[in-house]
C-alpha positions in Angstrom: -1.4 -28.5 -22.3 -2.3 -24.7 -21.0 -3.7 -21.9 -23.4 -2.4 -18.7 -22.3 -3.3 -15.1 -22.6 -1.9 -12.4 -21.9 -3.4 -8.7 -22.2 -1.8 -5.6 -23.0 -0.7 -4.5 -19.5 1.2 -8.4 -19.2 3.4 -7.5 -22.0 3.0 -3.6 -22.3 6.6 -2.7 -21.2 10.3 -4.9 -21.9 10.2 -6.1 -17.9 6.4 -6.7 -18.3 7.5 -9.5 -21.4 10.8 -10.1 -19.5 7.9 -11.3 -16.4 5.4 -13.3 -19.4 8.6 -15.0 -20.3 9.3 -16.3 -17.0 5.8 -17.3 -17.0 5.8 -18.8 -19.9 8.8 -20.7 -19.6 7.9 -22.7 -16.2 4.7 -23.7 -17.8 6.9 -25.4 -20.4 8.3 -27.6 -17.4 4.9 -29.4 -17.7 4.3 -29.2 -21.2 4.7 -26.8 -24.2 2.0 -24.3 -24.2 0.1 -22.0 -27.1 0.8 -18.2 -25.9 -1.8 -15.5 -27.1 -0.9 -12.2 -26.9 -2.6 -8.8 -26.8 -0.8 -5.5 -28.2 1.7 -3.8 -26.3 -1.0 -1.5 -23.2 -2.2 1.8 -25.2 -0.9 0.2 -28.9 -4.3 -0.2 -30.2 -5.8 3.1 -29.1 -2.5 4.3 -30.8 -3.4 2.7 -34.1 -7.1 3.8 -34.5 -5.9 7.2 -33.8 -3.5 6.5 -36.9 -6.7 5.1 -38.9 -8.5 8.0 -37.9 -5.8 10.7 -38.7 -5.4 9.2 -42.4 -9.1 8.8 -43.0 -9.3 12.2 -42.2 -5.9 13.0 -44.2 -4.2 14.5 -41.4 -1.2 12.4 -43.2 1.6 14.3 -40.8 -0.4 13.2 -37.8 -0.6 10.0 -39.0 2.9 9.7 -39.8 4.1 11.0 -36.5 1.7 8.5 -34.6 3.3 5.4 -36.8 6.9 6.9 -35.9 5.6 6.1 -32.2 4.4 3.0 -32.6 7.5 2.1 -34.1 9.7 3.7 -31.2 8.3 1.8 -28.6 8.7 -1.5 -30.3 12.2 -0.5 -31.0 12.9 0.1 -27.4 11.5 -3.5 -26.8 14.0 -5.5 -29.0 16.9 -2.9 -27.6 16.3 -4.5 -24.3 14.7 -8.4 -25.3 17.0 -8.8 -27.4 20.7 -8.9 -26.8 22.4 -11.0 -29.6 23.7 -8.2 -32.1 22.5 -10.2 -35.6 19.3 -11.6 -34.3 18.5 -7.8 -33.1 19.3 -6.5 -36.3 16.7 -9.3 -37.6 14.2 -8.4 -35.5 14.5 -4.7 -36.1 14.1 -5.3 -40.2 10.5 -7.2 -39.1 9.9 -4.5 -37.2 10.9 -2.2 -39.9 8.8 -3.9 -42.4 5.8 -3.9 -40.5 6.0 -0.4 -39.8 6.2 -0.1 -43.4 3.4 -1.3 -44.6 1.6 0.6 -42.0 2.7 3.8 -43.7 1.9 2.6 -46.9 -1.8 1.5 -45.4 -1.6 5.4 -44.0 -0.3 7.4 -47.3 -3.3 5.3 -48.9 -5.9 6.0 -47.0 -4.8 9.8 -47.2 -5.3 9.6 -51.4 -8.7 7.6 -50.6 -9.8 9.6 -48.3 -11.9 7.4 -46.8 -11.1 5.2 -43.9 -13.3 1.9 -44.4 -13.9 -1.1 -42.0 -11.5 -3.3 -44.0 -8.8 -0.9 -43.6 -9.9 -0.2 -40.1 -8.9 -3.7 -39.3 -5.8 -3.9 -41.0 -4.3 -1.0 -39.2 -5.4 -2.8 -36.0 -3.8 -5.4 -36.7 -0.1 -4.0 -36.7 -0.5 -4.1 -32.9 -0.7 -7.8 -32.0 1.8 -8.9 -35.1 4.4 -7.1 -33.5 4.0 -7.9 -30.0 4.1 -11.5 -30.8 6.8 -11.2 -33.4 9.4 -9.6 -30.4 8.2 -11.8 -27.7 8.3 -14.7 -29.8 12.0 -13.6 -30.9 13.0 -13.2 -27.0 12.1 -16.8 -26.3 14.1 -18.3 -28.7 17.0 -16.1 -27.6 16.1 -17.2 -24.0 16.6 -20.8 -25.3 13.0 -22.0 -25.3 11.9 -23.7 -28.6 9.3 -21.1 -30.2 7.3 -21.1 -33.0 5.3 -17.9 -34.2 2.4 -18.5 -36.2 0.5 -16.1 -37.9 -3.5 -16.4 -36.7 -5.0 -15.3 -39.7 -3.6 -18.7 -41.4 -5.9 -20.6 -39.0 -8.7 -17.8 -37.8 -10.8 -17.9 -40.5 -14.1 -15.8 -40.2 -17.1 -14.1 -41.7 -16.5 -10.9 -43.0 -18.1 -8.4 -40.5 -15.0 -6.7 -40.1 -14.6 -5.0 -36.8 -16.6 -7.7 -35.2 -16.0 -10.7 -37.5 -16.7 -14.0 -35.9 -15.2 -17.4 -36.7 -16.3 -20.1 -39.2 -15.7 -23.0 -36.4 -15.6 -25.7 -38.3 -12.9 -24.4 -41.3 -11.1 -23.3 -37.8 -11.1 -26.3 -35.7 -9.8 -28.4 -38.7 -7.0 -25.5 -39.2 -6.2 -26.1 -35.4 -6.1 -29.6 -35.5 -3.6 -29.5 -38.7 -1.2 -26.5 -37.7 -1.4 -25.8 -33.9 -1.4 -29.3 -32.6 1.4 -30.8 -34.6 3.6 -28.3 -33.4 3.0 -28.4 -29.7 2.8 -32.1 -29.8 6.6 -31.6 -31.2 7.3 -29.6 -28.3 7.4 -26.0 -29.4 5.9 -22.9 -27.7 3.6 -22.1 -30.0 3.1 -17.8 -29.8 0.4 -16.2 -32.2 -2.2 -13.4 -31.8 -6.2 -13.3 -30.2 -7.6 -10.0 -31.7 -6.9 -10.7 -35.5 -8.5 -13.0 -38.1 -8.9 -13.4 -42.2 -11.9 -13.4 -44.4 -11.4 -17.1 -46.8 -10.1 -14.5 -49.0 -7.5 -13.4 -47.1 -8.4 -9.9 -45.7 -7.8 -8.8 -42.3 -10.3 -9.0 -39.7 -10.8 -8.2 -36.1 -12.8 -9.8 -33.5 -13.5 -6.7 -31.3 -12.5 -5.2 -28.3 -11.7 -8.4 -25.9 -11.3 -10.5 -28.5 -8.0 -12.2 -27.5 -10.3 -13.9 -24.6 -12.3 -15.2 -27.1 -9.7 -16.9 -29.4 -7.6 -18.1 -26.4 -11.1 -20.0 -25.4 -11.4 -20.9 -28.6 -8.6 -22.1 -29.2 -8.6 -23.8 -26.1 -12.0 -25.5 -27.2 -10.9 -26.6 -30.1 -7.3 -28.1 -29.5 -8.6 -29.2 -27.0 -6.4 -28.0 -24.1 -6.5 -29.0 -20.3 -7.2 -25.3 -19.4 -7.4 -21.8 -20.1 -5.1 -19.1 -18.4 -6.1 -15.4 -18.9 -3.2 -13.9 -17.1 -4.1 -9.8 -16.2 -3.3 -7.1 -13.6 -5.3 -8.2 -11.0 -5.4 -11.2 -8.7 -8.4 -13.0 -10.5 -12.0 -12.2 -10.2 -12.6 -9.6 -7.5 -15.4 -9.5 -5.1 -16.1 -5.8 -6.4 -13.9 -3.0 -8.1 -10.4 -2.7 -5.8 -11.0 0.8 -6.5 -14.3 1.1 -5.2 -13.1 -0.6 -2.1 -9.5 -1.2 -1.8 -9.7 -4.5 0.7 -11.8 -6.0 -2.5 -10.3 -10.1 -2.7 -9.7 -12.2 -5.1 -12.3 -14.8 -5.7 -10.9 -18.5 -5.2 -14.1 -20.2 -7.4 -16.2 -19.6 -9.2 -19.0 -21.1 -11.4 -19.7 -20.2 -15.4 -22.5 -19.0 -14.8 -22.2 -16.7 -12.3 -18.9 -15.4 -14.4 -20.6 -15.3 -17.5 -23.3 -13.3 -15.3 -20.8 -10.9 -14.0 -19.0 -10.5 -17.5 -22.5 -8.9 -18.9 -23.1 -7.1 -15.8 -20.5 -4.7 -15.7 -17.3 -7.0 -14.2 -14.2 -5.9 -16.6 -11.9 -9.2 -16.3 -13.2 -11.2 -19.2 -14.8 -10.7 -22.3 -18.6 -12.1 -22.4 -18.1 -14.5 -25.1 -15.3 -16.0 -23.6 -17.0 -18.4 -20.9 -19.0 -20.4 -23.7 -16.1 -22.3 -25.6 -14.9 -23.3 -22.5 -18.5 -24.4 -21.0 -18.8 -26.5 -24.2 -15.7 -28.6 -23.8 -16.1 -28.0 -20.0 -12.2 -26.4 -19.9 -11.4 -24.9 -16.6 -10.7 -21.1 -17.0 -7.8 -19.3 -14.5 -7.7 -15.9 -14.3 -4.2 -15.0 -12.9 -2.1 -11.8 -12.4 1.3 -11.4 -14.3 2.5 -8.7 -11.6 2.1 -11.5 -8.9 2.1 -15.0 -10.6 2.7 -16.8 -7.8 -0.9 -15.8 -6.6 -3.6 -18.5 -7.1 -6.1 -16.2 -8.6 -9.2 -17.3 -9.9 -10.8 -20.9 -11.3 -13.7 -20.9 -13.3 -15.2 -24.1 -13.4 -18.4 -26.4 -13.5 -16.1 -29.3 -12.2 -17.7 -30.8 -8.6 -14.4 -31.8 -7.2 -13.2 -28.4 -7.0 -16.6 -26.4 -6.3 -17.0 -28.8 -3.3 -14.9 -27.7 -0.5 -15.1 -23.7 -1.9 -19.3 -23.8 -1.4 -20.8 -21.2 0.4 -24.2 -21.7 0.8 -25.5 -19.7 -2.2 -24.5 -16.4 -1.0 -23.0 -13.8 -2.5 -19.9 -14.2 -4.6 -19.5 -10.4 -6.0 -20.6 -7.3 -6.5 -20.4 -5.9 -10.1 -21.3 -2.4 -11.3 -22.4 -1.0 -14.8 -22.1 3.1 -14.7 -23.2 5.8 -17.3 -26.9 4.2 -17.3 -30.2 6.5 -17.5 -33.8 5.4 -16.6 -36.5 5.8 -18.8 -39.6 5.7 -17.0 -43.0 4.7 -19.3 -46.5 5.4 -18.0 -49.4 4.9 -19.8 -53.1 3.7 -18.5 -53.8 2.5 -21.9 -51.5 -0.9 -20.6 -54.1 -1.6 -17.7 -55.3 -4.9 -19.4 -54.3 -5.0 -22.3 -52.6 -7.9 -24.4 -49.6 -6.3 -26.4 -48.4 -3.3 -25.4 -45.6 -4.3 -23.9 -44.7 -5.6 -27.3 -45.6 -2.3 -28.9 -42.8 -0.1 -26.4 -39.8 -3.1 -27.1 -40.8 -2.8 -30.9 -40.0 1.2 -30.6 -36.6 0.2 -28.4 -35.6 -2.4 -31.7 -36.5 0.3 -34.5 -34.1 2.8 -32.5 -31.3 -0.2 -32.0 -31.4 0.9 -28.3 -30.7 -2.3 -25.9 -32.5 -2.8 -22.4 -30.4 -3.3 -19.2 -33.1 -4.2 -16.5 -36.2 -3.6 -16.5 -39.1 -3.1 -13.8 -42.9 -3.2 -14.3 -46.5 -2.2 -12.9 -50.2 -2.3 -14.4 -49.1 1.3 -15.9 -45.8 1.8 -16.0 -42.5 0.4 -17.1 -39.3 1.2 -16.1 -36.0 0.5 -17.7 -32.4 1.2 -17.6 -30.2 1.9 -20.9 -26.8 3.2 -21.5 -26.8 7.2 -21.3 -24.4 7.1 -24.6 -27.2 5.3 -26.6 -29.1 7.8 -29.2 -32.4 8.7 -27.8 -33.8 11.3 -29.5 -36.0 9.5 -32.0 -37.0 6.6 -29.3 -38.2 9.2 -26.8 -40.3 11.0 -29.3 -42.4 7.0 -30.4 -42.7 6.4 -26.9 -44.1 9.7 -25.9 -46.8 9.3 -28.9 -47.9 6.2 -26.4 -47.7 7.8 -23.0 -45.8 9.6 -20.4 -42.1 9.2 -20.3 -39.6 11.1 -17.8 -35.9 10.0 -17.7 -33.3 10.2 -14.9 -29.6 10.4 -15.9 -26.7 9.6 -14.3 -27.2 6.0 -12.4 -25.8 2.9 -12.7 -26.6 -0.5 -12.1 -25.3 -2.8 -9.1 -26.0 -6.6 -9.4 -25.3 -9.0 -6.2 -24.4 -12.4 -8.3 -24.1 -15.8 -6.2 -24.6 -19.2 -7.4 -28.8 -19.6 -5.9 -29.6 -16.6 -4.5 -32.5 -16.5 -5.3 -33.1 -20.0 -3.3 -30.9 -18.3 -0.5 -33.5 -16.9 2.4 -32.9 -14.0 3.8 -29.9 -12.5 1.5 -32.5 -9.9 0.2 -33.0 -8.8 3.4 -29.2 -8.4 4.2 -29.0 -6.5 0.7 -31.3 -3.9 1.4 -30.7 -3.6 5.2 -27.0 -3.1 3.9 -28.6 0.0 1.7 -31.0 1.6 3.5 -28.9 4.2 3.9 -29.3 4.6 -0.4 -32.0 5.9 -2.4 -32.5 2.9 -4.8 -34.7 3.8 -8.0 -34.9 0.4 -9.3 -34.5 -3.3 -8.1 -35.0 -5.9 -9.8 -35.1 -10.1 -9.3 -36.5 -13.2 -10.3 -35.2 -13.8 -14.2 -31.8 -15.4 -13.2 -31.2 -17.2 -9.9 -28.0 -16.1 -9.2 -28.3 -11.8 -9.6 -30.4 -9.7 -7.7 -30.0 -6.0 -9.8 -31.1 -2.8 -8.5 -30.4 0.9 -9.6 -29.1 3.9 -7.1 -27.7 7.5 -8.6 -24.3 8.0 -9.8 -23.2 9.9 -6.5 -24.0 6.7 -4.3 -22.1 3.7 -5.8 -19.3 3.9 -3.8 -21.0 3.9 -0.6 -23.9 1.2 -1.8 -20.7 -0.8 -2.8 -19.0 -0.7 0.0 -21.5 -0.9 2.5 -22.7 -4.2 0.7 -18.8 -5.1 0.5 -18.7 -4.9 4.4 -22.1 -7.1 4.8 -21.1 -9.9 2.5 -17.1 -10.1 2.5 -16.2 -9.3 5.8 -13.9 -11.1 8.1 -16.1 -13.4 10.1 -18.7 -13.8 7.0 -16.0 -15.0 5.1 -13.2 -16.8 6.7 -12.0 -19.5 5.1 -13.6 -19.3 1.9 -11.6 -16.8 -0.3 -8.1 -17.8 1.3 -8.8 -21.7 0.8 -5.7 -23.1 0.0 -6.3 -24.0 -3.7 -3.6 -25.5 -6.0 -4.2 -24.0 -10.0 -3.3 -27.6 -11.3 -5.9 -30.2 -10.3 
């Protein structure tokens, strides 16, 4: 049994479900699968700007946001749905969702204060009624569906916002309401992003976190794999748009995906690798434009790793922009026990987190987002010694399963860039990234030139266009 996820741009538009439906349905052939869904692309940007507007009490800009929100869900049962009284059935949900959204709104308004439990809530209308239409459609369509509302077996803390799962009450909800209806044979459709307190209030799990619960979920069911089905063919060897002959990665291991999900690589959310590590679940990344492409496995299983290993070299290129270096001199470190400890103790106070980080007898250097508040850092660390910073770079990692075991890939990395001005490298905490910083204005041609050391033709044929068959 397959846990599958679609994002916002797999179900953003009525052919965009009409295509998930498809999907969904010849997965059924095998067995019946639990679908998690995303909002409808741009539907929760929509809905903060709602929350926003009524904590603000702009009420008629709230209103007219909600109005939108409910138009484009209208125009998704007009076409999904074609039976005149289950339309009209669908349309009073719809009606009644959008209802208590402008009751949540008008409320707010009298408040006047937006808070993190109403945040949620209004976040929450997004995912409810994607689910609620596409759930509708496959009944329509003649598949056996079941819609179940996650926040009946999501239970979490409550750190709304970015509320986390109590796993235990969870599993034991899965086990006793998920399972017993896909062992009946129903298409189970629900929501990733949403949760409840024991209580009963909304939560969310943050940005990306449908990944999570589909992994989750898949964890705790547990399922033979995990699809997250996107807009791109899989893991790419570096940003298409960076360089458009980019390729889809065939196999991959957790690691290096969990590597590249914290280095800058946008296809899955971080915490969504671990579940699936834990139960050892294979995770397919796959593309709802193209389904019949293989995509990407992400696995720690030998049998498939075998024929796709390369050596240790290089499996992709990911890039973190809208960094800034802080550079930290001081001959007060020359031998001296703790002061290392003393700068990171100045960097926790100010809540501002470390990218990469490069040292010498005097100095240290260290990369941070540019959007992180500095003000008050920079004045601590100056009371300790010199500090300069230089905006505008990002980070480029080079992640392969053993690199750092790999001779000579350094020297293919920098002989690839010596055309760059790199401010930063650095190597030797992980053995399967070697991360280095050059200025905004030269990512594209450090990326490509690298692109065209590693991925080209005669380096890698064979290995991303492996035949591979997504069911083992």
């Amino acid at each position: 049994m397959a846990v599958m996820k679609f994002g916002g741009t797999s179900i953003g538009t009525a052919s965009a479900m009409k295509r998930a439906m498809l999907i969904v349905a010849e997965e059924k052939k095998k067995k019946a699968p639990l679908v998690v869904l995303s909002a409808c692309s741009g539907i929760t940007n929509r809905l903060i700007q709602v929350a926003e507007a009524a904590g603000d009490s702009r009420l008629a800009e709230a209103m007219e946001l909600s109005g939108e929100v409910r138009e484009h869900h209208r125009e998704l049962v007009d076409v999904l749905i074609n039976d005149g009284e289950r339309r009209k059935a669908v349309m009073e949900k719809v009606e009644t969702y959008i209802g208590e959204l402008d009751m949540l709104i008008k409320g707010v308004d009298i408040v006047g204060e937006l808070t993190a439990r109403s945040f949620d809530t209004f976040c929450s209308f997004g995912e409810l009624l994607s689910t609620t239409i596409f759930s509708e459609a496959m009944q329509e369509a003649g598949h056996g569906t079941v819609w179940q509302d996650i926040r009946e077996v999501m239970i979490t803390d409550d750190n709304f916002s970015s509320a986390r799962p109590l796993e235990a009450l969870c599993e034991k909800n899965v086990k006793n309401t998920l399972k017993p209806l896909l062992e009946q044979g129903n298409i189970v459709v629900t929501q990733g992003f949403i949760g409840s307190t024991r209580d009963g209030k909304t939560t969310t799990l943050g940005r990306g976190g449908s990944d999570f619960t589909a992994a989750l979920l898949g964890a705790w069911l547990p399922s033979d794999e995990i699809q997250i089905w996107t807009d791109v063919d899989g893991v790419m060897t570096c940003d298409p748009r960076v360089v458009p002959d980019a390729r889809s990665i065939r196999v991959m291991t957790f690691t290096e995906a969990a590597e590249l999900s914290y280095l800058g690589a946008k296809v899955l959310h971080p915490d969504t690798i671990a579940p699936a590590v834990k139960q050892n679940i294979p995770v397919y990344v796959l593309n709802s434009l193209h389904p019949e492409t293989r995509g990407t496995v992400i696995t720690d299983n030998p049998a498939i790793l075998e024929g796709m290993s390369y050596g240790g070299l290089v499996k992709s290129i990911a890039v973190k922009k809208g960094q800034c270096i802080i550079n930290f001199r001081s001959n007060r470190m020359l031998g001296r026990h703790g002061f290392m400890a003393n700068i990171f103790d100045e960097f926790a106070r100010a809540g501002v987190s470390v990218e990469m980080i490069s040292t010498s007898e005097v100095s240290v250097s260290l990369t941070v987002s540019e959007s992180a508040s500095l003000e008050e850092l920079l004045v601590e660390l100056r009371k300790m010694g010199e500090v300069d910073i230089e905006p505008d770079v990002a980070t480029i990692s080079v992640v392969g399963d053993n690199l750092r075991a790999s001779k000579g890939v350094a020297g293919r990395i920098f002989s690839a860039l010596k055309d760059v001005n790199i401010r930063m490298i650095s190597q030797g905490a992980s053995e399967i990234n070697v991360g280095f910083v050059v200025e905004g204005q030269d990512v594209s041609k450090a990326v490509q030139n690298l692109h065209h050391e590693f991925f080209s033709d005669s380096e890698t044929s064979g290995i991303f266009e492996s035949p591979m068959k997504r069911h083992q």
